[in-house]
N, C-alpha and C positions, 0 to 999 in steps of 0.2 A: 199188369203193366201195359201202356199203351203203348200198339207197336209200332210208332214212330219214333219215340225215346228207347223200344229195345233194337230196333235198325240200326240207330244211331251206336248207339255203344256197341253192338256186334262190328258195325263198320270204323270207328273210334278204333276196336282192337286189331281188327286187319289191319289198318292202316299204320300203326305203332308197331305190328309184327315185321314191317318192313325193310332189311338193313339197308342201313347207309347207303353203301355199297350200291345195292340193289336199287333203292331209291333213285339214287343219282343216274343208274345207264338207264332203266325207267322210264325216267324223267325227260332226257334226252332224245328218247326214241319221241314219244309222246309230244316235246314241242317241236320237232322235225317234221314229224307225222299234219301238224297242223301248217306250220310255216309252208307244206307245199301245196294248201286246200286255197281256191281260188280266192275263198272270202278272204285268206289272211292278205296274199298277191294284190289284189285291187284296194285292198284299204289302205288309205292315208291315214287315220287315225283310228287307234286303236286305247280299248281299254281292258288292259289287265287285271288280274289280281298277284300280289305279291305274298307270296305263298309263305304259310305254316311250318315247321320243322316237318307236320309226316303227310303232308299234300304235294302234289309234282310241283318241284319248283319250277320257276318261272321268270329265273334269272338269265337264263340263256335264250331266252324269247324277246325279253326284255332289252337284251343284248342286240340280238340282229334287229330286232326292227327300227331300234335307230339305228344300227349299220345299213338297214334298207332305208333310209330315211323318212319313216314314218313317224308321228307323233303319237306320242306315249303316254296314256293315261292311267292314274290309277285311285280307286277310292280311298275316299276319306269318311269315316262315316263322323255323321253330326247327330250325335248322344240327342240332345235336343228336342231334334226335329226329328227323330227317330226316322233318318234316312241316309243315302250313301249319296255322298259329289265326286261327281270326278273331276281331277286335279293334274294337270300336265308336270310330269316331271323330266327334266333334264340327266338326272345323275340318283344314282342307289346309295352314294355316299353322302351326297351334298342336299339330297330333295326329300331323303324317307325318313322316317324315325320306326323302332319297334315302339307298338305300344302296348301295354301291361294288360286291355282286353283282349287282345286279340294281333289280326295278321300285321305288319308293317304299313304303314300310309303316310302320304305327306305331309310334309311339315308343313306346308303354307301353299296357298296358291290360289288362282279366284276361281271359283266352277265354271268347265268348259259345257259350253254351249252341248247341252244334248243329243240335239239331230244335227251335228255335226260327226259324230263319232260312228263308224262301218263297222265295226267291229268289238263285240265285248265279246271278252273269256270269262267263264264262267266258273268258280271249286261247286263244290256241294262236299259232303259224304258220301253220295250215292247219285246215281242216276239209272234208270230204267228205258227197256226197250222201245219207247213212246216217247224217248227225251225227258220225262219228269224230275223233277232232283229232289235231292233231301239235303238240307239247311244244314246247316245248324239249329236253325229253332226260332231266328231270330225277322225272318223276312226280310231283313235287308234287299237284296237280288230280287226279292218276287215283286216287288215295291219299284225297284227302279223299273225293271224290264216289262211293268205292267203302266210306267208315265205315258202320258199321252204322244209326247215331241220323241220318244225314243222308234225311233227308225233304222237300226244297226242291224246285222245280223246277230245271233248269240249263239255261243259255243261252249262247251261243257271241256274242259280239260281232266283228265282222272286216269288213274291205272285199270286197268282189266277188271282186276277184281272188286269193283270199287260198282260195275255194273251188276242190277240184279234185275230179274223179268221185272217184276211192278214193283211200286211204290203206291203209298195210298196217299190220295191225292183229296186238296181242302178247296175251296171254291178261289181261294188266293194264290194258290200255287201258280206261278209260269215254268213254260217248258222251255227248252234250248230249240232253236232250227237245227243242231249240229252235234255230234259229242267225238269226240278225241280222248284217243285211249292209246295208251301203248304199244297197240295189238292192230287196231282199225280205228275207222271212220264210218260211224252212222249220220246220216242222214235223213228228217222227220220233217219234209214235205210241207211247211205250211207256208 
């Protein structure tokens, strides 16, 4: 088996091992832990991801930054064009939809200018001590975060366990400058 699809499903089961419960205080420490790192502070506009049932959510991040009055972004992926737009939303009730591939994304909205946006958070399965991540599988993230106009910082959001020394790494992969965990904040210098 190739060991990026057995990473995945190793980390797939961690992450389902996780109760609710648990999940949730987590979660909480985890987007605390970032709301207090400088890049979140100085950004005006940020772009999230609206979290999976066994990924930190990212509702209560979601929360204050418009309580900080920042503008709030979050992908849309375009089946397509096999890429990800981000899409300014106002409300979780009124702006998102679940959809049947995958995490929650907007319902409508026109793509916000790219190198406008200070800050993306980043899921993976995994990330390593080098900042590298593990997918899904699909590129989405290594594809935006590798456009030419994007100029944000990027940041890995994930629980502890979710970190492992390496990941094996494809000439397409992008790395995070940042990653946010439960536990700490690493920092990868580039």
């Amino acid at each position: 088996m190739n060991v990026k699809k057995e990473l995945r499903q190793n980390l797939r089961s961690l992450l389902a091992s996780i109760s609710a419960e648990q999940r949730h205080a987590r979660s909480s420490r985890a987007c605390h832990l970032l709301m207090e790192q400088p890049e979140y502070q100085r950004a005006e506009v940020i772009m999230l991801f609206l979290s999976l049932p066994t990924e930190v959510e990212t509702t209560s991040l979601v929360l204050q930054a418009w309580e900080d009055r920042k503008r709030v972004l979050a992908p849309r992926v375009s089946w397509d064009q096999r890429r990800m737009i981000p899409v300014e939303i106002h409300s979780l009730e009124q702006d998102v939809v679940q959809t049947v591939t995958g995490p929650p994304e907007p319902i409508k909205g026109v793509p916000f200018p790219i190198d406008y946006i200070d800050l993306v958070v980043v899921p993976a399965l995994g990330f390593d001590l080098l900042g590298n991540r593990l997918g899904r599988g699909r590129g989405f993230y290594d594809h935006f975060l590798a456009l030419p106009d994007f100029k944000a910082a990027s940041s890995g959001l994930a629980f502890e366990d979710q970190v492992v020394p390496t990941l094996p790494i494809g000439p397409n992969d992008m790395q995070v400058d940042m990653l946010v965990t439960d536990k700490k904040v690493r920092r990868f210098g580039r």
